[in-house]
VEXDREN-2710 file (C-alpha; in Angstrom, 1 decimal):
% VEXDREN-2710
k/r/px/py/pz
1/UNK/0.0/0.0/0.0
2/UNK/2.6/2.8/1.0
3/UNK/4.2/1.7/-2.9
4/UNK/1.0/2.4/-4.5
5/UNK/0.7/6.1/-2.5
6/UNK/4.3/7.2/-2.9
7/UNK/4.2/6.0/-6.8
8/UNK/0.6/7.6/-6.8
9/UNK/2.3/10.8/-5.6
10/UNK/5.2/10.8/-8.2
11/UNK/3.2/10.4/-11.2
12/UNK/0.8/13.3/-10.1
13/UNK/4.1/15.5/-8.8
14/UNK/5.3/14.3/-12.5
15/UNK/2.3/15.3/-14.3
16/UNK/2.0/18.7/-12.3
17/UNK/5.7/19.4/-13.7
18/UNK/5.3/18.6/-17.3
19/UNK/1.9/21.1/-17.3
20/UNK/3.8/24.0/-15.7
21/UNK/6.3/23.8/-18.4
22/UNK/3.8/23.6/-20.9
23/UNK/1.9/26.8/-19.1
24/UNK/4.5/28.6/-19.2
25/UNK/5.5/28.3/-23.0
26/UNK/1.9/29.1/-23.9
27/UNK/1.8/32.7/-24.1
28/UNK/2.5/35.8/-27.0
29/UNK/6.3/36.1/-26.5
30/UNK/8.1/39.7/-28.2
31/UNK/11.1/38.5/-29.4
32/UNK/14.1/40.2/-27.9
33/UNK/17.4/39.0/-29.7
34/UNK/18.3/36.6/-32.5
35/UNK/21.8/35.8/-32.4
36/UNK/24.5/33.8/-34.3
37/UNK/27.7/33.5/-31.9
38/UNK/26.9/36.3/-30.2
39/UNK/26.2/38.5/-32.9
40/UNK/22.4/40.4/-34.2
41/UNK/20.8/38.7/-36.9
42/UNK/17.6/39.6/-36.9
43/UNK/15.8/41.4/-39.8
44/UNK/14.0/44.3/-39.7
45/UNK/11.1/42.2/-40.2
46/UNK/11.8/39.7/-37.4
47/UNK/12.3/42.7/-35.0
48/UNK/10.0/42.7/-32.3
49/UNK/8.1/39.9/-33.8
50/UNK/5.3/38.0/-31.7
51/UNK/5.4/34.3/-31.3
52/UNK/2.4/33.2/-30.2
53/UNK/2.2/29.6/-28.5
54/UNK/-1.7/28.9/-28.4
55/UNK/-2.9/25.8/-25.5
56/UNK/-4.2/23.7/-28.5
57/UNK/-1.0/22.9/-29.6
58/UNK/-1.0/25.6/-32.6
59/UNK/1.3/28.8/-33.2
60/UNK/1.5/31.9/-34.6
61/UNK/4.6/34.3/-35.5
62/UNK/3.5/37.9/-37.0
63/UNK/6.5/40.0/-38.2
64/UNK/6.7/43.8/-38.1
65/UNK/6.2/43.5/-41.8
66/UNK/2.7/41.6/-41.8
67/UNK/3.7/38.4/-42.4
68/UNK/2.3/35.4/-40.7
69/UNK/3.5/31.9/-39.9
70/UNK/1.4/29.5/-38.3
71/UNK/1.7/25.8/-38.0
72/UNK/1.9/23.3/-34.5
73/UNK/4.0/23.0/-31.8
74/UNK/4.8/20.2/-29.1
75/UNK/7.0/20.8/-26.0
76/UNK/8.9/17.3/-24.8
77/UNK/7.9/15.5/-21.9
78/UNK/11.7/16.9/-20.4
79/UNK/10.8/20.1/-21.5
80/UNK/14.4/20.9/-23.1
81/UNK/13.0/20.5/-26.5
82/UNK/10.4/22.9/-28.5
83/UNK/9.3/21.5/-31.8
84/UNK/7.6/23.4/-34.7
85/UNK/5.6/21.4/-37.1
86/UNK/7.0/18.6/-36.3
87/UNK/10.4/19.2/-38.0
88/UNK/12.5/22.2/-36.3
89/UNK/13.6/20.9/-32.7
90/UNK/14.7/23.9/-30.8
91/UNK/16.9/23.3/-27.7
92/UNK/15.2/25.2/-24.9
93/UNK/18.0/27.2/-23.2
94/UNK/15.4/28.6/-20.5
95/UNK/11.9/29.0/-20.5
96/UNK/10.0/30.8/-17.3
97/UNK/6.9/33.1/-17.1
98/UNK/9.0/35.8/-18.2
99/UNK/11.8/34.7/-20.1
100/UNK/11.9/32.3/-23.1
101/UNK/15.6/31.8/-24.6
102/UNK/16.2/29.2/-27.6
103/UNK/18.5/27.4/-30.1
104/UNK/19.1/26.0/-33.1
105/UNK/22.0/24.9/-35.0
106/UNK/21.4/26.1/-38.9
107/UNK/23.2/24.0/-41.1
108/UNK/27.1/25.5/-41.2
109/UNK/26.0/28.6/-40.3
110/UNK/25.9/28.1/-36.4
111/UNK/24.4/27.8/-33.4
112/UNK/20.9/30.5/-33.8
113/UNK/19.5/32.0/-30.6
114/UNK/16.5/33.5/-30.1
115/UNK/15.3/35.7/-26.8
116/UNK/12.1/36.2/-26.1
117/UNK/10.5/38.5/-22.8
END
């Protein structure tokens, strides 16, 4: 009996975990930076842009030039990877209620960053 409780209790501590992480991906994040070893790479259409993490699993990027991307999104159970249509798998440097950082290596160009607040 105390093995069923104290298992009982992890998987629901567990479960907790993984939907806070989730929560706090799903918002409208500004991005702040994109960087490529250290160094601005952002457009003047990617400046400022909104990333929009929707709880039905769907997203939405507007650019300060009016374009729109939209697609899916899944966060893993660990919550150190974001994926984007099921193809891009960003390595998530930190993600809180306030801060969302990140990466992605881009062919032989590098290691990508992007900051959102």
């Amino acid at each position: 009996m105390v093995g069923i409780a104290v298992l009982s209790g992890f998987l629901a501590t567990s479960c907790k975990k993984e939907a806070t992480e989730t929560n706090m991906i799903i918002r409208n994040w500004t991005m702040a930076s994109k960087t490529i070893t250290g160094l601005s790479v952002a457009t003047d259409c990617e400046k400022l842009s909104k990333w929009n993490f929707k709880s039905d699993g769907t997203y939405a990027i507007y650019d300060s030039c009016n374009n729109t991307q939209t697609g899916t999104w899944k966060l893993a159970d660990d919550a150190k990877t974001l994926t984007l249509d099921g193809l891009k798998a960003y390595a998530v440097i930190e993600g809180t209620i306030s801060n969302l950082v990140i990466e992605l290596q881009v062919g032989t160009v590098g290691l990508t960053r992007w900051t959102f607040n």
